[in-house]
C-alpha positions in Angstrom: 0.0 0.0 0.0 1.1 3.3 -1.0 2.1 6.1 1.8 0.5 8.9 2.7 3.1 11.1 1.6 3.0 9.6 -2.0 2.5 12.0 -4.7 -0.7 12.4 -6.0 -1.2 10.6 -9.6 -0.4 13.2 -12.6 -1.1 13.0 -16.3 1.5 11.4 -18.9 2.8 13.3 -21.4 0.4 11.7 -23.4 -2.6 12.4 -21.3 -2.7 9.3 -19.5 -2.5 8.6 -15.6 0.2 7.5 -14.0 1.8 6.9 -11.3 0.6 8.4 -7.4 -0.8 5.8 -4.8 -3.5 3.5 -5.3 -7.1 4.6 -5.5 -8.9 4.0 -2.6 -12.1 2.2 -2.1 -14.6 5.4 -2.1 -12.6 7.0 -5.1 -12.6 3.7 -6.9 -16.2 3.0 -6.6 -17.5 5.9 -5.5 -18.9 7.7 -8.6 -20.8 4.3 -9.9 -22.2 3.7 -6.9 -23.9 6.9 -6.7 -25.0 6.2 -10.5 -26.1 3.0 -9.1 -28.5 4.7 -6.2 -29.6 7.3 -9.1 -30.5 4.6 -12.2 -32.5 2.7 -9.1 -34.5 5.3 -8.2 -35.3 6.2 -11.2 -36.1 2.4 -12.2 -38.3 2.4 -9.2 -40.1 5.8 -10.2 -40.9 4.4 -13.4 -42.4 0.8 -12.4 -44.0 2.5 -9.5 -45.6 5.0 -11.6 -46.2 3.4 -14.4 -44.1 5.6 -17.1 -44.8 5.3 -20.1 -47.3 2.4 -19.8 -49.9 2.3 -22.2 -48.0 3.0 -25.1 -46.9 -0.6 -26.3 -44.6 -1.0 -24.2 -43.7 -4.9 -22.6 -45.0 -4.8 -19.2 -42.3 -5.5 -17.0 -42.9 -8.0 -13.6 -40.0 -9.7 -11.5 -39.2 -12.2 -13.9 -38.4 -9.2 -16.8 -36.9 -6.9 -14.4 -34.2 -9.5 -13.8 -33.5 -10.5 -17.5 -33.0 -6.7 -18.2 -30.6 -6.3 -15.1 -28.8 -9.2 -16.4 -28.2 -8.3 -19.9 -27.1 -5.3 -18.5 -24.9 -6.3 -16.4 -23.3 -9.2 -19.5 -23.3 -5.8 -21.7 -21.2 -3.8 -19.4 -18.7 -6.9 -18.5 -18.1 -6.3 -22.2 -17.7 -3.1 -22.3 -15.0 -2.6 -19.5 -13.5 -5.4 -21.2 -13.6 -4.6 -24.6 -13.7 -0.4 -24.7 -17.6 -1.1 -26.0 -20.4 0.3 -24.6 -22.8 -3.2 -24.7 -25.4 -2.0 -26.9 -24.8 -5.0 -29.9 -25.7 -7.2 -26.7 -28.2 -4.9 -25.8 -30.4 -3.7 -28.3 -30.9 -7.0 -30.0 -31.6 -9.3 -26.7 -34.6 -6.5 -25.8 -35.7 -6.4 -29.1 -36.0 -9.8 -30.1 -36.4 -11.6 -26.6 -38.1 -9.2 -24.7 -40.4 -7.4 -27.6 -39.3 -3.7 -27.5 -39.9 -2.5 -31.0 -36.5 -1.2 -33.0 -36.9 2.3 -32.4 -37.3 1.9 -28.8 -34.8 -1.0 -28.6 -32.1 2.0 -29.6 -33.1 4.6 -28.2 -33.0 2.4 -25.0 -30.0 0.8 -25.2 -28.1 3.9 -26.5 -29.7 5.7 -23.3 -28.4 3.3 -20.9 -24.8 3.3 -22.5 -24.7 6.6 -20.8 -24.3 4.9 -17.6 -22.1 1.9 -19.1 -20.3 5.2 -20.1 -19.6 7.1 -16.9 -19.2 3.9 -15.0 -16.6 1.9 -17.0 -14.8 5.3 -18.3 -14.1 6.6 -14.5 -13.4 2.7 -13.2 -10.3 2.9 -16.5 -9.3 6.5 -15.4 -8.7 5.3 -11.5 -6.7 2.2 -13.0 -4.5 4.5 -15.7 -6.0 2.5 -18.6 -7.0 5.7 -20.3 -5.5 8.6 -22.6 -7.0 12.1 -21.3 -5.5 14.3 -23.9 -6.6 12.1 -26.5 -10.4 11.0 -25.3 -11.0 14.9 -25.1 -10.2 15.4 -29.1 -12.2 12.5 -29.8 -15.2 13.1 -27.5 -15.2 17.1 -28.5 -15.5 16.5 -32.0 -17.8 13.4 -31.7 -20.5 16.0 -30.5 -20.3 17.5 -33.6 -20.7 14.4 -35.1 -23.7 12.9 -33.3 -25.9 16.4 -34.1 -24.5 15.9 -37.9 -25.9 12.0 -37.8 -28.9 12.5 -36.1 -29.6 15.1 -38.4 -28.4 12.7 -41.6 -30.5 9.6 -39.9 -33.8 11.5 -40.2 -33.1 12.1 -44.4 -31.1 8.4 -44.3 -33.5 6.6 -43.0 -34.9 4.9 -45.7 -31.0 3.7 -47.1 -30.6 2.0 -43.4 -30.4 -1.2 -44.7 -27.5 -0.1 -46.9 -25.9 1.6 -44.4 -25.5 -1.9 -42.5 -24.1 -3.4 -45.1 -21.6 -1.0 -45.8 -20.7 -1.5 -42.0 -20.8 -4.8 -41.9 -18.3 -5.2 -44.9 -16.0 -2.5 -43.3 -15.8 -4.3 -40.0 -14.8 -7.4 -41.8 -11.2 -5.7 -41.8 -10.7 -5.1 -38.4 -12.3 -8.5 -37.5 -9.9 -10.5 -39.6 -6.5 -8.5 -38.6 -7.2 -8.6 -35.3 -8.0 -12.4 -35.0 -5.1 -13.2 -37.2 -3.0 -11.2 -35.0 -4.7 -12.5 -31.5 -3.9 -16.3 -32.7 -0.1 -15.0 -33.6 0.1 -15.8 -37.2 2.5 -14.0 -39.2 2.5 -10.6 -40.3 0.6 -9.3 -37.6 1.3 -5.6 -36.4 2.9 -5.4 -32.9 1.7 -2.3 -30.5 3.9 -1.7 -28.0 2.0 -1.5 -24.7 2.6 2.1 -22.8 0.7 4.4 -21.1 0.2 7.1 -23.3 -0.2 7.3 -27.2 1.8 9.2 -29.7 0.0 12.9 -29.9 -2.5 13.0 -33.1 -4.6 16.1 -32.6 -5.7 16.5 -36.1 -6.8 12.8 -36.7 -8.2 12.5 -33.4 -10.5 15.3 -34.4 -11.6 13.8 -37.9 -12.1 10.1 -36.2 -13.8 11.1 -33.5 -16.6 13.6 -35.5 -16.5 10.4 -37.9 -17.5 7.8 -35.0 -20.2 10.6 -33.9 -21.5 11.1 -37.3 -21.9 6.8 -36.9 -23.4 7.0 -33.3 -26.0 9.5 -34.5 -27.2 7.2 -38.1 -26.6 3.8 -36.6 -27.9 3.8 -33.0 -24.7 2.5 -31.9 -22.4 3.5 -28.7 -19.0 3.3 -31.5 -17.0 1.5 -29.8 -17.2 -1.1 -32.2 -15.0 1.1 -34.0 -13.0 3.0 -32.0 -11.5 0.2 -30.4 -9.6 -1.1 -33.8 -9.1 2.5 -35.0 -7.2 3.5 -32.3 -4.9 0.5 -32.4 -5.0 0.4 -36.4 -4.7 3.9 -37.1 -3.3 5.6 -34.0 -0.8 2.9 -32.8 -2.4 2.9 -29.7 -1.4 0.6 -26.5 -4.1 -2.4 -26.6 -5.4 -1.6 -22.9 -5.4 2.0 -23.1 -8.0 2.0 -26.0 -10.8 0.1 -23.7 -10.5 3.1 -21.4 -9.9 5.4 -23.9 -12.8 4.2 -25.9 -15.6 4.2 -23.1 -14.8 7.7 -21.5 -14.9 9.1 -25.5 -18.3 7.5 -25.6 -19.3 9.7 -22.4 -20.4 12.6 -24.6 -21.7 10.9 -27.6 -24.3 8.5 -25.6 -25.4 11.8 -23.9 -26.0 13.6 -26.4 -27.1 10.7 -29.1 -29.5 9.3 -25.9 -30.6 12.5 -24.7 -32.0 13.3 -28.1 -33.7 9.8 -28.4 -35.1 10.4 -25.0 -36.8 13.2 -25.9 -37.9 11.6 -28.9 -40.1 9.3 -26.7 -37.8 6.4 -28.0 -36.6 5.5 -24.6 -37.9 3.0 -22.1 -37.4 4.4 -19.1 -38.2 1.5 -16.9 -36.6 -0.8 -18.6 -33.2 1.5 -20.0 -32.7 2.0 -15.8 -32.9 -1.5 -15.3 -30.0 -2.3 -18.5 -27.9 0.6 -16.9 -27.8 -0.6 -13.0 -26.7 -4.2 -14.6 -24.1 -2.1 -17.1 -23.0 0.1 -14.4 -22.3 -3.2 -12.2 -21.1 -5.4 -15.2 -18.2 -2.2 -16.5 -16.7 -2.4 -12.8 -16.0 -5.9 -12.9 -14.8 -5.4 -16.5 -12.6 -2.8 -15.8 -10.8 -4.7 -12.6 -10.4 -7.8 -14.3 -8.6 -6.8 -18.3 -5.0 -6.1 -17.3 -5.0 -10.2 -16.5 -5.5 -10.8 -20.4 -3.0 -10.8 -22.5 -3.1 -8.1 -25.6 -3.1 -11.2 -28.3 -6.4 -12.7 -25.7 -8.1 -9.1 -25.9 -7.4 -8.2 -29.6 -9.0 -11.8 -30.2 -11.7 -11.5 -28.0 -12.1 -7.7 -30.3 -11.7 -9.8 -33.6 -14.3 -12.5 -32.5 -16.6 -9.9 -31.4 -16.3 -7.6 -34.5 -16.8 -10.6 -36.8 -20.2 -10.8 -35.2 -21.3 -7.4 -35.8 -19.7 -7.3 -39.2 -22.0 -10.7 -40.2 -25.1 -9.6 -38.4 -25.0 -6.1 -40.8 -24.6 -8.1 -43.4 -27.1 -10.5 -43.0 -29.6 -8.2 -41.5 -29.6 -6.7 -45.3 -30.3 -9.8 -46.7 -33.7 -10.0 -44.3 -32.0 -12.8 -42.0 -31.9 -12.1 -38.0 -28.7 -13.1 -36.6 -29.1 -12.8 -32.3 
């Protein structure tokens, strides 16, 4: 255990956290359990009151509450594992298990990514798994982005189905590198692990107004895709990008959810219930990824990226993939 005289921890030169005495208990877990209280109360308001009842909406007893906490806490496990913010778990286990309809399925998921957000972005920030300088260039100009795609999504909507394909075909790259280079075959790029990344201000910008111009058309959190750009296009340290990519989602799930919400497209019952389970589920993620190797997590990314990549696809050809 670290002293009481130890200096307190001090950005990189990168941005990132280092060094200073371990985090204790409150300052660890502090913030997400106060998101925990706040998502409960708010989860019992809504059952209580009946929120939103009336409009189509799956009625939700003991037996749903729990499915919803528990997908939310598998989506958040996820995220603080993989940099994602849990909604490709999400958003198709309440849609086609639990019978939200597809608006409401992403407007709820992306509104309880918020919390999956705050909670697995702060847990990487106490345990130096994060870039500040950089998440702030990407989150900054991934505002911009999500107010440019939710605008585009409203005059796009009827090409959504080529939209997914075009995703699905570009994921296939990322997906294939990184499972050839988690397995160790040859030719693989090698990251050096470290603390901070190499400064990119400029491209920071242009990806990260890119991955908010995706979160606003697609629904989607964007980690799916800031996790592999990062690595592929920035060099970056395989466990920085997890924290890095979650705290850069901060901004873009509150703004891309806050405009669903008051859309009506959120659940609010049920997107509290997903977000105490996330907020729970990106702790334990967040504690437990420095024990996986980089090859483990960049073919635990590849694996998981091939799945999104071949449910876009199929999805355009009218076939449901869970």
């Amino acid at each position: 255990m670290a002293s009481s005289t130890s200096s307190p921890a001090t950005p990189g030169a990168g941005g990132a956290v280092s060094g200073g005495p371990a985090p204790t208990f409150w300052k660890q877990y502090g913030p997400s359990i106060v998101l925990l209280v706040i998502v409960s109360g708010v989860a019992a308001w809504a059952l209580a009151s009946g929120a939103q009842s009336g409009q189509g909406l799956p009625a939700i007893g003991v037996q749903q509450g729990v499915a919803l906490v528990s997908i939310g806490l598998v989506a958040g496990v996820l995220g603080g594992l993989i940099g994602t913010g849990g909604c490709s778990v999400m958003l198709p286990s309440i849609h086609f298990w639990m019978g939200y309809s597809a608006p409401i399925a992403v407007g709820t998921t992306l509104f309880a990514v918020i919390f999956t957000a705050l909670s697995g972005g702060y847990a990487h920030l106490v345990r130096r798994n994060l870039d500040v300088r950089a998440t702030l260039w990407l989150g900054g100009f991934g505002i911009v982005g999500v107010v440019i795609g939710s605008w585009l999504f409203t005059r796009l909507s009827s090409q959504a189905a080529l939209l997914g394909l075009i995703l699905g075909l570009a994921f296939l790259w990322p997906a294939v590198r990184m499972i050839w280079e988690g397995v160790g075959l040859p030719g693989g790029k090698v990251v050096k692990e470290g603390s901070v990344m190499a400064p990119h201000k400029t491209g920071w910008a242009f990806f990260g107004a890119f991955i908010g111009v995706l979160t606003g058309v697609v629904g989607l959190g964007g980690g799916y895709a800031l996790v592999p750009g990062l690595i592929y296009l920035f060099g970056a340290p395989v466990y920085l990008t997890m924290g890095t990519s979650l705290a850069t989602m901060i901004p873009l799930a509150i703004v891309g959810g806050g405009i669903k919400l008051a859309g009506g497209y959120v659940a609010i019952a049920a997107g509290s219930l997903l977000a105490g389970g996330t907020i729970v589920g990106a702790q334990i993620g967040a504690a437990v990824i420095k024990r996986f190797k980089p090859t483990t997590l960049k073919l635990i990314f590849g694996v998981y990226f091939l799945y999104v990549s071949i449910k876009f696809i199929a999805a355009y050809f009218g076939v449901s993939i869970w």
